[in-house]
C-alpha positions in Angstrom: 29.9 -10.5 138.3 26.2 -9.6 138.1 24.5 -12.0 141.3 27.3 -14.4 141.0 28.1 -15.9 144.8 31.1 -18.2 143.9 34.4 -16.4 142.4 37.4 -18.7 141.5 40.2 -17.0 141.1 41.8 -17.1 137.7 45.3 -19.2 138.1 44.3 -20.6 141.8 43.2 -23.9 142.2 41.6 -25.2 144.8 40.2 -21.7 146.1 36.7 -20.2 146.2 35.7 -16.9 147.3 32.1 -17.1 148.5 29.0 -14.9 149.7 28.5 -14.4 153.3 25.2 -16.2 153.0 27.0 -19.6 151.2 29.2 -19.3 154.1 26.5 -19.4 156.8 24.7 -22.0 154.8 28.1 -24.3 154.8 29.0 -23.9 158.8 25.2 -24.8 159.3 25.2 -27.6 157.5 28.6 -28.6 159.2 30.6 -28.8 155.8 33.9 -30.5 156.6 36.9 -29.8 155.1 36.4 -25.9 154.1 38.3 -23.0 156.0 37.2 -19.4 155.9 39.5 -16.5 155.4 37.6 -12.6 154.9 39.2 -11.3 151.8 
């Protein structure tokens, strides 16, 4: 996993696990179309 920021879980598509920074960065930027769950 090293620095990595982006997980997709094997056998899931269509879902991302993300840093808490990529996170902030997507709400600031008003990203439509993404919903947040805290895994």
């Amino acid at each position: 996993m090293g620095d990595a920021k982006v997980f997709r879980p094997w056998g899931w598509s269509g879902v991302l696990i993300v840093s808490e920074d990529i996170k902030t960065a997507l709400e600031r930027a008003n990203v439509t179309g993404v919903e947040f769950e805290e895994v």
